[in-house]
C-alpha positions as CSV (number, residue, x, y, z in Angstrom):
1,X,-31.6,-24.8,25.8
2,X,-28.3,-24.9,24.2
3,X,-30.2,-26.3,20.8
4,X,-32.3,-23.2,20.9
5,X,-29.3,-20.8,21.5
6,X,-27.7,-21.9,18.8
7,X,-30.6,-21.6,17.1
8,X,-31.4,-18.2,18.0
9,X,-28.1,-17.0,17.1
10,X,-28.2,-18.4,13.6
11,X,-31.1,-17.0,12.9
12,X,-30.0,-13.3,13.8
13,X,-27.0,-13.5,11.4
14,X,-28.1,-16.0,8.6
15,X,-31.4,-15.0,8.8
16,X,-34.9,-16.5,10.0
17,X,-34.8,-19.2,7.5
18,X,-31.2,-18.7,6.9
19,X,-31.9,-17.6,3.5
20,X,-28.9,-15.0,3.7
21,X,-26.5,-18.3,3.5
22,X,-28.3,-19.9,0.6
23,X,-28.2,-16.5,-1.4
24,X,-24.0,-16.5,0.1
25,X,-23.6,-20.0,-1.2
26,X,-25.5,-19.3,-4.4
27,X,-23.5,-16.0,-5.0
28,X,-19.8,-18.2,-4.0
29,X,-21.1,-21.0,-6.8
30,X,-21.6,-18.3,-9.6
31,X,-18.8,-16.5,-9.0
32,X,-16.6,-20.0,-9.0
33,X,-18.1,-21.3,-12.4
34,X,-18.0,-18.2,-13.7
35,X,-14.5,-17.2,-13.6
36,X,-13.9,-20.7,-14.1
37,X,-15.6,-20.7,-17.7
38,X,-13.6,-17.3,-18.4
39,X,-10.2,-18.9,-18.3
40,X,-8.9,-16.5,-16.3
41,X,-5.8,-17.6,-14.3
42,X,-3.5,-15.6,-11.7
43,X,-0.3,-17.1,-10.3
44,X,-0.9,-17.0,-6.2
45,X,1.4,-19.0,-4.0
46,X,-0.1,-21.1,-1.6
47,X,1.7,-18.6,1.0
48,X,-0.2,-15.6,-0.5
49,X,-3.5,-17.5,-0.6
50,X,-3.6,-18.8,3.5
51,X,-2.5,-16.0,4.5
52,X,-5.3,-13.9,2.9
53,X,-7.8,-16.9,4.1
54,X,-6.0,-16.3,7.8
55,X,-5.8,-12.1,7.8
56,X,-9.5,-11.6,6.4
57,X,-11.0,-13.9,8.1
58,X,-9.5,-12.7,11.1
59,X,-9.8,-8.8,10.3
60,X,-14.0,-9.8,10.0
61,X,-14.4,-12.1,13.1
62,X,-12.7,-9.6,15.2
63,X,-15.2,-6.7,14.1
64,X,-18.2,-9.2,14.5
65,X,-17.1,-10.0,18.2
66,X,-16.5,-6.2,19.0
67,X,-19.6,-4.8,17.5
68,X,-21.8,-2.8,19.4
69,X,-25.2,-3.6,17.9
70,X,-25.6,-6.6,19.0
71,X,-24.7,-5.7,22.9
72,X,-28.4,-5.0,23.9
73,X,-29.4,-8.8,22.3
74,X,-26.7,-10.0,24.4
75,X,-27.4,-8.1,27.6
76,X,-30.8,-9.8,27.6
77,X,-29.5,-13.7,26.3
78,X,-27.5,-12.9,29.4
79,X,-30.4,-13.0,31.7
80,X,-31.0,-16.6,31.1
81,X,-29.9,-19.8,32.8
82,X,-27.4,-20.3,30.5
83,X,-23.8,-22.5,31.3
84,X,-21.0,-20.8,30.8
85,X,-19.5,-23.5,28.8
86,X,-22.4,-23.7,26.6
87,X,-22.9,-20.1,25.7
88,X,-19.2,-19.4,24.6
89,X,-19.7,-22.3,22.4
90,X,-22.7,-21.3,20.5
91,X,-21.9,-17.6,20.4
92,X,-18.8,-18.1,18.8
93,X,-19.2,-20.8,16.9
94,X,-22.5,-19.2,15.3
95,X,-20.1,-15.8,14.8
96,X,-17.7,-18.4,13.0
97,X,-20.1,-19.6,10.8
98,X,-21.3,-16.3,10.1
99,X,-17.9,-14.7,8.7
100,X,-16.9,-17.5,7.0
101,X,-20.5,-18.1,4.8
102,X,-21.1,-14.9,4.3
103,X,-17.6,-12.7,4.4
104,X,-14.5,-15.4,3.7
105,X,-16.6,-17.4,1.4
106,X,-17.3,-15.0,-1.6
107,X,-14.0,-14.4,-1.9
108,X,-12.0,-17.4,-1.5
109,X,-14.7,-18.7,-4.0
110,X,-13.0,-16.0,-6.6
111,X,-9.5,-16.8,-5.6
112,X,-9.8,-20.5,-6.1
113,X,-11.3,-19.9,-9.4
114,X,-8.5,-17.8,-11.1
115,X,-5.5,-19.5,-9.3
116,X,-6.4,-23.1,-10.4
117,X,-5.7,-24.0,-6.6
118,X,-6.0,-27.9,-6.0
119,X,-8.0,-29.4,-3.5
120,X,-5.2,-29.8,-0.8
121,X,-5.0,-26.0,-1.4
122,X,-8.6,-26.0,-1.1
123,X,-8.6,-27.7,2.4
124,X,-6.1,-26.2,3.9
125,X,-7.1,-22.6,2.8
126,X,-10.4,-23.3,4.9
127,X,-8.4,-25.2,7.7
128,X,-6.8,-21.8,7.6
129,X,-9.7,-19.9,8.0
130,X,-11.1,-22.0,10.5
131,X,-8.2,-21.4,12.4
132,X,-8.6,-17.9,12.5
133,X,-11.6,-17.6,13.9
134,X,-10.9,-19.6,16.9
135,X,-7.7,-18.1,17.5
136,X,-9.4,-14.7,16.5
137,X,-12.0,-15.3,19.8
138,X,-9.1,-16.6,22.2
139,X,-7.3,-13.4,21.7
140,X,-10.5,-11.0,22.0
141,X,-11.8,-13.1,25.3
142,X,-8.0,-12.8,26.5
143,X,-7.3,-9.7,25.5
144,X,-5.9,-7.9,29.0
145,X,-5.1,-11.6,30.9
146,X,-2.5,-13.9,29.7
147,X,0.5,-12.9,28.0
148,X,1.3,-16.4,27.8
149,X,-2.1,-16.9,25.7
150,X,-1.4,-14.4,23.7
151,X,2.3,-15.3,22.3
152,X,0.4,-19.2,21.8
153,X,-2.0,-17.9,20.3
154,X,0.2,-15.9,17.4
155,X,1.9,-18.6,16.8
156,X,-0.7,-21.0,16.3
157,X,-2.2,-18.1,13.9
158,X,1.5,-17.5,12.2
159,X,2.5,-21.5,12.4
160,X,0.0,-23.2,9.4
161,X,1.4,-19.7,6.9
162,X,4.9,-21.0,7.3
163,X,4.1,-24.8,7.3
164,X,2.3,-24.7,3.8
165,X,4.7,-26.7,2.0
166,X,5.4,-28.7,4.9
167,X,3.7,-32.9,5.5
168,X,3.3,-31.2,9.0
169,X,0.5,-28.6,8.3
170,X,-2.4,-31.0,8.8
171,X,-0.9,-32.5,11.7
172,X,-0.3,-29.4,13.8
173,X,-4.0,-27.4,12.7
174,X,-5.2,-31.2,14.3
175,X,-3.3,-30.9,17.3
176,X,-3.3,-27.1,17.8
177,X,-7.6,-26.5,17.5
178,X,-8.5,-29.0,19.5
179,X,-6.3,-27.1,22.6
180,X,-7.3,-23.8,21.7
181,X,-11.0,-24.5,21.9
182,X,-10.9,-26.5,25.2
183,X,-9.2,-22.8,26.4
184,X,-12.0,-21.2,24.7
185,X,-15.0,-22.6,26.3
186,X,-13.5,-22.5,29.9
187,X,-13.3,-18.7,28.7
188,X,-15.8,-16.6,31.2
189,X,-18.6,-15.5,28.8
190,X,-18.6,-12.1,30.3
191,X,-15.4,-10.9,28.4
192,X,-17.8,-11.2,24.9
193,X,-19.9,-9.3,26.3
194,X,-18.7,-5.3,24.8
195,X,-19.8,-2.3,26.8
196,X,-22.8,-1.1,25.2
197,X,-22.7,2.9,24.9
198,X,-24.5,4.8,21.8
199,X,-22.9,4.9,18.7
200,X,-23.7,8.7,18.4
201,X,-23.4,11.5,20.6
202,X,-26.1,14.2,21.4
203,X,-26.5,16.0,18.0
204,X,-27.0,20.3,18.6
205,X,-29.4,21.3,17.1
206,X,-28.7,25.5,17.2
207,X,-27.5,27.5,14.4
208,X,-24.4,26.6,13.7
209,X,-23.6,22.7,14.4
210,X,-20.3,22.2,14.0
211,X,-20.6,18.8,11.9
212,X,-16.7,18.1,10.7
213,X,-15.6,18.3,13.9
214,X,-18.1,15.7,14.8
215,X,-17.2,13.7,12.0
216,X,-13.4,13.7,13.5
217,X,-14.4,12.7,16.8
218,X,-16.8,10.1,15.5
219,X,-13.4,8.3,13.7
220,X,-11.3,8.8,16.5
221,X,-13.8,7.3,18.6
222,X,-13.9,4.3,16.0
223,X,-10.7,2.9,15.4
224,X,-11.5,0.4,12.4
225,X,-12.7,3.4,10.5
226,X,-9.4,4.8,11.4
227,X,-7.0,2.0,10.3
228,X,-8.8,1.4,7.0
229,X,-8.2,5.2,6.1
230,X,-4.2,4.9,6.7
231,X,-4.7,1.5,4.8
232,X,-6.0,3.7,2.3
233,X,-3.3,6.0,2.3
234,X,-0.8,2.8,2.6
235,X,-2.3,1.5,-0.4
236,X,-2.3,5.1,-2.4
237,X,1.9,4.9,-1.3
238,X,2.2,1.6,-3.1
239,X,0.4,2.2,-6.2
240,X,2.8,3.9,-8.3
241,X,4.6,0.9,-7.9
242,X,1.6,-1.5,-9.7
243,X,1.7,1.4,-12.6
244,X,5.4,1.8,-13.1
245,X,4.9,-0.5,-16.1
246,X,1.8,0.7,-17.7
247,X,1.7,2.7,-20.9
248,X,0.8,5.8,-21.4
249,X,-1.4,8.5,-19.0
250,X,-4.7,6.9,-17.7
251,X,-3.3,5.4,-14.4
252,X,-3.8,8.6,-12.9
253,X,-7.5,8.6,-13.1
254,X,-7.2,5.0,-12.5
255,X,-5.5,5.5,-9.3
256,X,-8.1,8.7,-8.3
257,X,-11.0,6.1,-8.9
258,X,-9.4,2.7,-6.9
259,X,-8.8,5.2,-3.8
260,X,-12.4,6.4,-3.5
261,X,-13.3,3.0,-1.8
262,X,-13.2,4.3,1.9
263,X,-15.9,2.1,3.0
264,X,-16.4,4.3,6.7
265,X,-16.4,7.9,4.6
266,X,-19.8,6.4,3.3
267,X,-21.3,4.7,5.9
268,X,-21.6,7.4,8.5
269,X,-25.5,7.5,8.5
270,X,-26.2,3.9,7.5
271,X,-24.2,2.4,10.8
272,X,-25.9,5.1,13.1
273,X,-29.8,5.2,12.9
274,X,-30.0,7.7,16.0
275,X,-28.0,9.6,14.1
276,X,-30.0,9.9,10.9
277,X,-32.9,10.7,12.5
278,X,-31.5,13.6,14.2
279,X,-29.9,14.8,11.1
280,X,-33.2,14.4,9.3
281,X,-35.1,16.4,11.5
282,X,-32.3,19.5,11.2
283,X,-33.9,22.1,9.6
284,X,-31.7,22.9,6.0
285,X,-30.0,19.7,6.4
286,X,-28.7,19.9,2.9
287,X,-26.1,23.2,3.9
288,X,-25.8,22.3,7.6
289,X,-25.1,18.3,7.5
290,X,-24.8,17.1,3.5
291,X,-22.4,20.1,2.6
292,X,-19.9,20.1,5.0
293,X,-20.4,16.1,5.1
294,X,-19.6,16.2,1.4
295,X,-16.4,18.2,2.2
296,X,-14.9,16.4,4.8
297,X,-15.3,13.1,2.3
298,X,-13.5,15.2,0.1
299,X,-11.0,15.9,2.1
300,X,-10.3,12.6,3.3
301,X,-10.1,11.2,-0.9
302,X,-7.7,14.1,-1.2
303,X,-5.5,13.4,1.2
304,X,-5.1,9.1,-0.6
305,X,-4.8,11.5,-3.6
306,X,-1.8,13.3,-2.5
307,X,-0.1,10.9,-1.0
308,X,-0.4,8.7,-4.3
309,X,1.1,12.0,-6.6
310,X,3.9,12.6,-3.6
311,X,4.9,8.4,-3.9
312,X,4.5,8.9,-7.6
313,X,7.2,12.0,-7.9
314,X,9.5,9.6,-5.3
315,X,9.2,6.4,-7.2
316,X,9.0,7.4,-11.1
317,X,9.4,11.0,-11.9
318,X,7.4,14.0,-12.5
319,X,3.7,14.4,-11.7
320,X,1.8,15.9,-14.9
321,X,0.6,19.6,-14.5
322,X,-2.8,18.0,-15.2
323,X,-2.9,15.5,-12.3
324,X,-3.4,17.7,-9.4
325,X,-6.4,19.3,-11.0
326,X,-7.8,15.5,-12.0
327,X,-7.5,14.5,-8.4
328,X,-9.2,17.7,-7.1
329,X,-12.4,16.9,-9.6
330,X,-12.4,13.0,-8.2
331,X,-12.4,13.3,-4.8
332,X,-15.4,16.0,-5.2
333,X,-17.1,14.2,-7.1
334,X,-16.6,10.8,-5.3
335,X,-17.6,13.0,-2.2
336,X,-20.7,14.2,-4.0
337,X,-21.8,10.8,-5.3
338,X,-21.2,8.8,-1.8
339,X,-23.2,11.8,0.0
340,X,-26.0,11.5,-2.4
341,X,-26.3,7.5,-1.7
342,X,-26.0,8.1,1.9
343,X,-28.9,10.4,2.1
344,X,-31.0,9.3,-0.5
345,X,-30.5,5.1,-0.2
346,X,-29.0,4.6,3.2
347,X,-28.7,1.3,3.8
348,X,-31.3,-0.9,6.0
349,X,-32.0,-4.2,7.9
350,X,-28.2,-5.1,8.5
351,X,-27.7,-8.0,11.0
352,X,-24.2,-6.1,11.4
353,X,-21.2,-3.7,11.1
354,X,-19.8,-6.3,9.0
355,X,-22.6,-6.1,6.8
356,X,-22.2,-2.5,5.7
357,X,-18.7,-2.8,5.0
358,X,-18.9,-4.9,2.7
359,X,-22.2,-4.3,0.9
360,X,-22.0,-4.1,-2.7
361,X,-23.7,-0.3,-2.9
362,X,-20.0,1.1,-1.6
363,X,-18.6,-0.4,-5.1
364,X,-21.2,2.0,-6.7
365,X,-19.0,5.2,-6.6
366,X,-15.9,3.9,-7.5
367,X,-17.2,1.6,-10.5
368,X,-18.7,5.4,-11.8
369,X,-15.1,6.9,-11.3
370,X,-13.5,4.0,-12.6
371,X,-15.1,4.2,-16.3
372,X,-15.2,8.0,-16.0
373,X,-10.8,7.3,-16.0
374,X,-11.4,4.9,-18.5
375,X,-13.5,7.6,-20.7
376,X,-10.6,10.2,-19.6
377,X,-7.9,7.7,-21.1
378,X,-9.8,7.4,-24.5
């Protein structure tokens, strides 16, 4: 039973053949060589490098255990004679494998290609990983128990950043997984088991449908979507920072273009079918849904715009009379251009949340901006 489990799980995330690991392991090979064969090289200490291993592959497990799309599967996996024991190893474990073949892989793949990183690097980097995923699940099943669990288990996440340099790294990831998982399968499987509740809310249908204040509820009501817009902003505050030493004008456009990756501002139909169909079936959807959908995206790249001009007048001097007007015309057309995708080529057949955050179509937008700035410098 636990064979088939495992089985069943794998087969939901990597695919019924598990072809989606084979094209992940395909895409983490070319990506090596080839950055490999360009000579490119970028000093990152060994600090910097687990401790992006650690936070992204925690950031994705975390969103894979608390998705709601996979709630109604589990509901009914639920229903079987399943152990206890058995079920929080194969659900997690097949969640593990997920993040780290098809999310952590791709881009530690890049990073140990342009930071020459050696093979002890290597290792520990996934050890790293590895550890974050198990410490990522401990936390989520223990969420609103233990304190005691909780301190452990940042230190045991915090520990292997601090000990890279030190002959004692291997031993304590040795000593510290083995503990953390015997505390993880005598877990009750009930606390992976999120509430289900729909993603949307009842869509009116009547004259005048009030869709950006539905757009602010639907991020309040998502967190994630909410922290990676202030990362956004955070990011926008530290950018002037990056440019201080570039020649010249262009950064501005450059800046405009890098902040127009808001993965959620695009993804609002794609992660909620019931809500797409509702919208499709609104009669003039393009002025009641796609115009004021196109605004609020607007907004929301004008407010990472601002905040990157207002950090660039602290931190270096006087914004150009031209910059406000350059950020106005990016974010509406960034808005226009991730509007157009969503509606046109929403994206299908995701396994996952994680899946549409990381999907190479929300690179599309920003790529366009980025060689419209580049056009702008000329």
């Amino acid at each position: 039973m636990q064979c088939l489990m495992y089985k069943a799980f794998l087969r939901k995330f990597l695919g019924i053949h598990f072809e989606r690991a084979g094209k992940s392991l395909m895409i983490c090979l070319i990506l090596y060589f080839s950055l490999r064969a360009s000579d490119m090289e970028i000093q990152i200490a060994p600090f910097i490098l687990y401790l992006i291993a650690s936070v992204h592959t925690a950031g994705v497990m975390w969103r894979a255990l608390s998705s709601r799309d996979h709630a109604a599967y589990l509901k009914n996996m639920r229903m079987l004679p399943l152990e206890n024991r058995d079920f929080v190893f194969t659900w997690v474990s097949s969640l593990g494998l997920y993040t780290f073949t098809m999310q952590t892989g791709p881009l530690l793949s890049v990073i140990w290609a342009v930071s020459s990183s050696d093979g002890m690097e290597i290792l520990r980097s996934i050890f790293c990983a590895v550890n974050a995923i198990i410490v990522t699940a401990l936390v989520y099943s223990r969420k609103t128990r233990s304190l005691a669990v909780l301190l452990w288990a940042g230190i045991s996440f915090t520990c292997p950043l601090f000990l890279h340099h030190s002959a004692l790294f291997l031993p304590v990831i040795a000593v510290n997984l083995p503990v953390i998982l015997l505390c993880l399968v005598h877990t009750d499987a009930d606390a992976f088991f999120p509430q289900y509740r729909k993603n949307s809310r009842t869509w009116k249908t009547q004259q005048h449908c009030p869709v950006i204040p539905y757009l602010l509820r639907y991020l309040v009501s998502h967190p994630h979507y909410l922290f990676n817009t202030f990362l956004m902003w955070g990011i926008a505050g530290i950018l002037p920072l990056f440019f201080r030493q570039m020649e010249g004008l262009h950064f501005f456009p450059v800046g405009f273009a890098i902040l127009s990756l808001n993965t959620p501002m695009g993804i609002l139909l794609s992660c909620d079918p019931e809500l797409e169909q509702a919208v499709r079936i609104l009669p003039e959807q393009g002025r009641r849904f796609c115009l004021p959908y196109a605004i609020f995206v607007s907004l929301c790249n004008l407010t990472a715009d601002t905040v990157f001009l207002c950090s660039w007048r602290l931190l270096n001097g006087p914004v150009p009379l031209w910059a406000p007007g350059t950020a106005v015309l990016f974010s509406v057309f960034s808005a226009a251009g991730t509007v157009w995708l969503e509606w046109f080529y929403p994206i299908r057949n995701w396994k996952m949340e994680s899946d549409l955050w990381h999907h190479p179509r929300k690179y599309a937008v920003p790529v366009v901006l980025l060689l419209a700035a580049g056009i702008l410098s000329i």
